[in-house]
N, C-alpha and C positions, 0 to 999 in steps of 0.2 A: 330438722333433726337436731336433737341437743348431743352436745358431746361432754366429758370431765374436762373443767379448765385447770393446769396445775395454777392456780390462782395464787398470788402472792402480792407482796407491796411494793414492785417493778411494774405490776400490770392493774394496778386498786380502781376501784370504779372511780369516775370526777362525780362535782357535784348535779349537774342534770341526770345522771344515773341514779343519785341519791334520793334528788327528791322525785324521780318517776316513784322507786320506791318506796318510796315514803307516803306518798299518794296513794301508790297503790294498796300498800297494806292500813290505809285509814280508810278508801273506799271499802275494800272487804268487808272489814268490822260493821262496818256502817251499814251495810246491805244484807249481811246476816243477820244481824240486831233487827232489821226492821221489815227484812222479806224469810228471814230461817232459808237463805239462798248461797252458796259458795260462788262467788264472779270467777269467770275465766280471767286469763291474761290477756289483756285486752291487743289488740292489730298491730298497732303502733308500740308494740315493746322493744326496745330498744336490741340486738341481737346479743351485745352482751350481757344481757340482763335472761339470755334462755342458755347459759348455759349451767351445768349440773355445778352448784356450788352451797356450801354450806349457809345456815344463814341463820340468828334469831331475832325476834323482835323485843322489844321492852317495851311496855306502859307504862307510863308514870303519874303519877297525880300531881297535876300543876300547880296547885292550890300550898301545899307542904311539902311535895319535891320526893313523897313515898314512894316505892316502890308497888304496881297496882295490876304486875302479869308480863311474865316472861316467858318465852315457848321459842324454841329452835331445832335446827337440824345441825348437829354436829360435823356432820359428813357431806358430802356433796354427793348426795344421793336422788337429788330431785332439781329440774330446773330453779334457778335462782325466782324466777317471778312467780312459780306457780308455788313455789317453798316459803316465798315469803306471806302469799293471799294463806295457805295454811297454817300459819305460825304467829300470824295476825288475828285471825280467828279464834285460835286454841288460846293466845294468851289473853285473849278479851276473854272467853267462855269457858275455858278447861284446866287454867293453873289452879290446882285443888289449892295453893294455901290462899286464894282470894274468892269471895264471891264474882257472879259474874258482872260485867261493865254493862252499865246501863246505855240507851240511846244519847238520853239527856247528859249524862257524865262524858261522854265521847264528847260529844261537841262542845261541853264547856270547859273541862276539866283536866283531861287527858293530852300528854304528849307523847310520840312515837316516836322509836328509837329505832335504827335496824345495825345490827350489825355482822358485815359479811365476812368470810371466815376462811382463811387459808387451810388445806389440809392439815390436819394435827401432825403432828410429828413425834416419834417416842423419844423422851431423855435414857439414853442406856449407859448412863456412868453409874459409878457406887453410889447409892443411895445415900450417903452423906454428904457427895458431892453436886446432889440434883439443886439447890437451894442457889449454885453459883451461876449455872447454865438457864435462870430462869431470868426475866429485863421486867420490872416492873413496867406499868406505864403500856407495854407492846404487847407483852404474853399474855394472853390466857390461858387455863390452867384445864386439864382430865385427867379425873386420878381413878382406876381400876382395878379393881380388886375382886375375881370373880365375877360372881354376874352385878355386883354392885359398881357405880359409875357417878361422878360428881364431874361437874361442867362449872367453870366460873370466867365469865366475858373477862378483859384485859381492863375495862374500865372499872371495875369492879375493885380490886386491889387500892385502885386511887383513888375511887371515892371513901375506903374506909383509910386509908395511908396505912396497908399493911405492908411492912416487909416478904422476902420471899418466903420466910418460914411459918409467918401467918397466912398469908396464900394459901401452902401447901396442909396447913391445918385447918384451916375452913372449907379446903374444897373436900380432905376428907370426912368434914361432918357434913357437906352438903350430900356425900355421897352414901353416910349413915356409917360411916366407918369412923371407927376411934381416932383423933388426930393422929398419933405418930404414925397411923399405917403407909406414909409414902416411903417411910423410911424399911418396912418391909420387903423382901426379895420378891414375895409374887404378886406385890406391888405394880405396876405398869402408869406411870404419868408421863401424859405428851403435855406439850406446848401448840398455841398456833397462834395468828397474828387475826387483829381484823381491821376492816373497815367500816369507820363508825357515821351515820348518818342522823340528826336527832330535828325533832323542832323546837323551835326557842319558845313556844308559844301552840296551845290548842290552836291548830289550822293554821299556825303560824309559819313564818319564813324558818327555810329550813337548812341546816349549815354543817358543814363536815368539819368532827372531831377532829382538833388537835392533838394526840394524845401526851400525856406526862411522862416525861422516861425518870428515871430514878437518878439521884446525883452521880456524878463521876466523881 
């Protein structure tokens, strides 16, 4: 029986949990590509890997380093192994801004990313004061506005070197909402932390993020 882990970076997966992961959500891909099949979580899942935690995956193109399908669960709403074989799937076949990943591309081209996700948490100070309470490098970002919702991993922020007030302006154009909307009262932006797992290499050895924190 899976339960909600309050999941945080006291109790973060190591790396044989990463790269089961990792594995796991490359087998998926691989097997839907080639059989239109969704795999179970296989016998041998590790027990902290079945509990209910957030999680999304990233593909990337190895070749130029693009970005090539990203799909997650925000929430811990679904065991961790069975959330990641779905979110593996959906970002190989279902991120509308990509076509879908080929067989051939998978195995030569492609690196997997997974990154697991502490419950979000809401920033509830003055909206001009949200920009201080946010850690480059660790946080990532949901900003909500109605039935509208933008999501941005922790890694994300570092890979473009935005500050936190570009953060909170791209998550709300990821979210379709005009930048300054965090600064809005019926606004609602959490924070949550993750853990990052990626491969260095299609099929390659596979190594847990360090993350960047932002100067002191």
């Amino acid at each position: 029986m899976s339960k909600i882990n309050n999941y945080n970076n006291e109790n973060e997966l190591n790396i044989t949990e990463g790269e089961f992961l990792v594995n796991l959500a490359r087998k998926a891909i691989s097997n839907y590509l080639s059989e239109d099949k969704m795999i179970k979580p296989p016998e041998d899942t590790p027990a902290s890997l079945n509990e209910k935690l957030g999680v999304f995956v990233t593909l990337k193109n190895y070749s130029s380093g693009e970005l090539r399908g990203c799909i997650g669960f925000p929430e811990p709403i679904q065991i961790l192994a069975k959330a990641t074989i779905t979110s593996a799937i959906e970002a190989a076949t279902g991120d509308p801004r990509f076509p879908q990943v080929t067989l051939k591309e998978l195995e030569e081209d492609i690196t997997v990313e997974i990154s697991v996700l502490t419950t979000p948490k809401e920033i509830t100070t003055e909206p001009k004061n949200i920009p201080e309470n946010i850690s480059i490098g660790t946080d990532g970002l949901i900003i909500e506005k109605g039935l509208q919702r933008g999501l941005l991993l922790p890694q994300v922020a570092v890979e473009w070197k935005w500050d936190q007030e570009e953060f909170l302006v791209n998550c709300c154009l990821k979210a379709g909402l005009p930048p300054d909307s965090w600064l809005l009262n019926d606004s609602k932006v959490f924070t949550f932390k993750a853990t990052i797992f990626r491969e260095r290499s299609p099929k390659g050895i596979v190594e847990k993020v360090l993350q960047e924190k932002e100067p002191q």
